[in-house]
C-alpha positions in Angstrom: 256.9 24.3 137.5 257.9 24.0 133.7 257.6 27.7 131.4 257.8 28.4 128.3 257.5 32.0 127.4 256.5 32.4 123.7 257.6 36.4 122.9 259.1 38.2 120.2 259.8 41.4 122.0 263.4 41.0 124.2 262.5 43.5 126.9 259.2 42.1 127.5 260.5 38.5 127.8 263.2 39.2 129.7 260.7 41.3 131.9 258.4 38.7 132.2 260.9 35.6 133.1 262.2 38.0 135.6 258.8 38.5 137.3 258.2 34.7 137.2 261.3 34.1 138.6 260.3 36.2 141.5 256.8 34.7 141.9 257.4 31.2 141.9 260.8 31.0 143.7 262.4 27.5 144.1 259.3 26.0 142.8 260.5 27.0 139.2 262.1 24.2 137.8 262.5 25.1 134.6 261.5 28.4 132.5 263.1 28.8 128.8 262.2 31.5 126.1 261.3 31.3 122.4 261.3 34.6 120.3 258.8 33.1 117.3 256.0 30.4 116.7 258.4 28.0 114.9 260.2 27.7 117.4 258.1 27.8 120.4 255.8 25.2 118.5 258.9 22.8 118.1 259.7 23.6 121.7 256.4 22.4 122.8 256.2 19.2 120.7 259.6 17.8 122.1 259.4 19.1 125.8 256.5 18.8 128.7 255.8 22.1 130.2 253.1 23.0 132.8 252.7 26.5 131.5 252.5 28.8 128.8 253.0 32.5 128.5 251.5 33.3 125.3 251.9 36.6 123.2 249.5 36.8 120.3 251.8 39.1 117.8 255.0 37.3 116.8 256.7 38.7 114.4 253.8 39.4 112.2 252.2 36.0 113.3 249.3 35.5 115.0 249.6 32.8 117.8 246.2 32.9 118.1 245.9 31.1 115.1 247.7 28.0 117.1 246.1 28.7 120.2 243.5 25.8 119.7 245.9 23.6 118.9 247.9 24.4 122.2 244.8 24.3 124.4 244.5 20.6 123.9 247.3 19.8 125.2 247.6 19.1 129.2 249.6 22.6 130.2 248.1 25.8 131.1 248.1 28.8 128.8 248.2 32.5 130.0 247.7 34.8 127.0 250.4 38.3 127.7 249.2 40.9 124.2 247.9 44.1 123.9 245.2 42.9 122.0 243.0 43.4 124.5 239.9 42.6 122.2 240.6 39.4 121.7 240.5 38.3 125.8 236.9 36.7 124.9 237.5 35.1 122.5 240.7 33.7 124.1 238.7 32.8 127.0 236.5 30.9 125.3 239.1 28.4 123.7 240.6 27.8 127.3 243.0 30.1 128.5 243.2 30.3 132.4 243.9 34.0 132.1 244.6 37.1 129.7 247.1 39.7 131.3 247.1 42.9 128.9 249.8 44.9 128.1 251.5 46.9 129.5 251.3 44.8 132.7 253.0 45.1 136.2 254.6 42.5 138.8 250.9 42.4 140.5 248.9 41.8 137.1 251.3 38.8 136.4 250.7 37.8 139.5 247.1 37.5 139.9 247.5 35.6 136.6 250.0 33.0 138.0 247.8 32.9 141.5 244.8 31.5 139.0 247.0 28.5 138.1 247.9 28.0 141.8 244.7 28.9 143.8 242.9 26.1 143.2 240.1 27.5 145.3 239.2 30.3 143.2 236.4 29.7 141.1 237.3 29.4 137.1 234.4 30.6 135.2 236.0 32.8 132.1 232.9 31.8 129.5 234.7 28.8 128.3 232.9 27.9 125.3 234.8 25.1 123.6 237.6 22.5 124.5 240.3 21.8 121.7 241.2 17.6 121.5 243.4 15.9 119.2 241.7 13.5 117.1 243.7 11.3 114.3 246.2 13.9 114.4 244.3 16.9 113.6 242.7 19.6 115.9 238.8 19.3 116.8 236.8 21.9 118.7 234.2 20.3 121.0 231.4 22.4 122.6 231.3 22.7 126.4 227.4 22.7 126.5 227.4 19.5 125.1 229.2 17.8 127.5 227.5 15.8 130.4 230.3 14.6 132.8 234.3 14.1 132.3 235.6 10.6 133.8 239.9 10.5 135.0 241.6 8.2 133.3 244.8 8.7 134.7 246.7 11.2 133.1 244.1 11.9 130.4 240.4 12.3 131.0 237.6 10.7 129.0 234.6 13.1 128.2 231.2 12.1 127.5 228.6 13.9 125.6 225.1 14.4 125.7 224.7 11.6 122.5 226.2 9.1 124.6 229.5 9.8 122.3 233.2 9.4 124.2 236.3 11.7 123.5 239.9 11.8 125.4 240.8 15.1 126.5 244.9 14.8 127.2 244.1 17.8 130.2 243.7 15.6 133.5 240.6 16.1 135.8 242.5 19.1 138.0 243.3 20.9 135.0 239.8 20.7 133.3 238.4 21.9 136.8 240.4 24.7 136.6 238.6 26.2 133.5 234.9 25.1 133.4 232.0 26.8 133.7 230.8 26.7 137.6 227.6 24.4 136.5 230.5 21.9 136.2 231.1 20.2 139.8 234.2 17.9 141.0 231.2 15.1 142.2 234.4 12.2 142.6 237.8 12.0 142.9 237.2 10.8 139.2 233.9 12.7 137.9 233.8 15.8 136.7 229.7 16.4 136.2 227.5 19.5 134.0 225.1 19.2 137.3 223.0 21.2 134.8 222.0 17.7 133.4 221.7 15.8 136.5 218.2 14.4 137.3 218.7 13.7 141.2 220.9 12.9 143.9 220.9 10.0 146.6 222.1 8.5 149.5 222.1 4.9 149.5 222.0 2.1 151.6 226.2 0.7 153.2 227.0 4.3 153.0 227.0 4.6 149.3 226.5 8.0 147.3 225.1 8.8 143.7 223.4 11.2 141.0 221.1 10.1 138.6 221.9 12.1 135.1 218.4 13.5 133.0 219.4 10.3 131.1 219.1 7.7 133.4 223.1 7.4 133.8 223.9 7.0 137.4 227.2 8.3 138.7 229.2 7.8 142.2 229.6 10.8 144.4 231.8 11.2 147.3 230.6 11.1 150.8 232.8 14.3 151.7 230.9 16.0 148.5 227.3 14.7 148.9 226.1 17.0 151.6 227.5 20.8 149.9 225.9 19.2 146.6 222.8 18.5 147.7 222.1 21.7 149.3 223.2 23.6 146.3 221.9 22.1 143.7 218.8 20.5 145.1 217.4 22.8 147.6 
């Protein structure tokens, strides 16, 4: 685990690397604390972290005016403000989780529990993902998306006109913050099973959905059974 903390209050940051260093133990590589944007945004374009503890008042600037920006990238971000009327709309450009303020040990920890229980199911109204697109920020809509293909580290994401974006979050980290229509079909398929048309079981043990546009995808065998009697009962 990589951290960076992005708060301008001392005793609050110091509180909160304190309570992460308690939660995630030996498993904490790295955790490092930046008191302004500037800096934090520097930080971030010059190191890799896995997540980021966010506040949204920082020294008079809003970080949620960055916060698309930061959502494209691959890490996690966990929103820590007392602008409590703002979770929505946070939620809806990606953040795994919006702690309040003031917060305890167990708050934090529930928060940090959503980036490690990958069992729990994600589904915070996420409305739009955030790529980077000849080097400027672009919001995409998450309804417009039909299914999400791993390309390694990066993920491409098609759309319901056929078009084709790269998302620098991998498959895991996508699953972790779509809506539940969206289902892990394939170790390499992310699919809106919203738009999918039909599922089948082929002949030499082969699996595979038919999207509502005539695109067919593979599906796991270990997946094809729980899919089928959820989504085509």
């Amino acid at each position: 685990m990589r951290i960076l903390v992005i708060e301008d209050e001392s005793i609050i940051a110091r509180r909160t690397i304190r309570m992460t260093q308690a939660h995630f133990g030996d498993s904490l590589v790295s955790i490092h604390h930046c008191d302004d944007l500037p800096s934090g945004l520097d930080y971030l374009n010059s190191n890799d972290i896995d997540l980021l503890l966010l506040d949204l008042n920082l020294n008079g600037e809003d970080g949620f005016d960055v916060l698309k920006e930061m959502v494209s990238h691959s890490f996690h971000t966990i929103i820590i403000s007392a602008y409590t009327d703002k979770a929505i709309e946070a939620f809806e450009y990606g953040v795994l989780d919006f702690v309040p303020k003031p917060f305890n040990e167990k708050r934090l920890g529930q928060a940090f529990c959503r980036y490690t229980d990958k069992s729990e199911p994600k589904d915070n109204g996420l409305k739009y993902l955030s790529i980077q697109k000849r080097g400027s920020q672009h919001l995409i809509e998450v309804d417009d998306i039909v299914y999400i293909q791993g390309a390694r580290i990066y993920t491409e994401i098609f759309f319901v006109d056929r078009k084709k974006e790269i998302h620098s979050k991998s498959l895991d980290r996508l699953s972790d913050l779509l809506p539940s229509s969206f289902e892990r079909v394939h170790k390499s398929y992310i699919v809106d099973m919203q738009k999918v048309a039909s599922i089948h079981a082929e002949s030499g043990g082969k699996y595979t959905l038919t999207l509502k546009d005539g695109t067919q995808l593979p599906v796991s065998r270990s997946k094809y059974k729980g899919l089928k009697e959820k989504w085509f009962k």
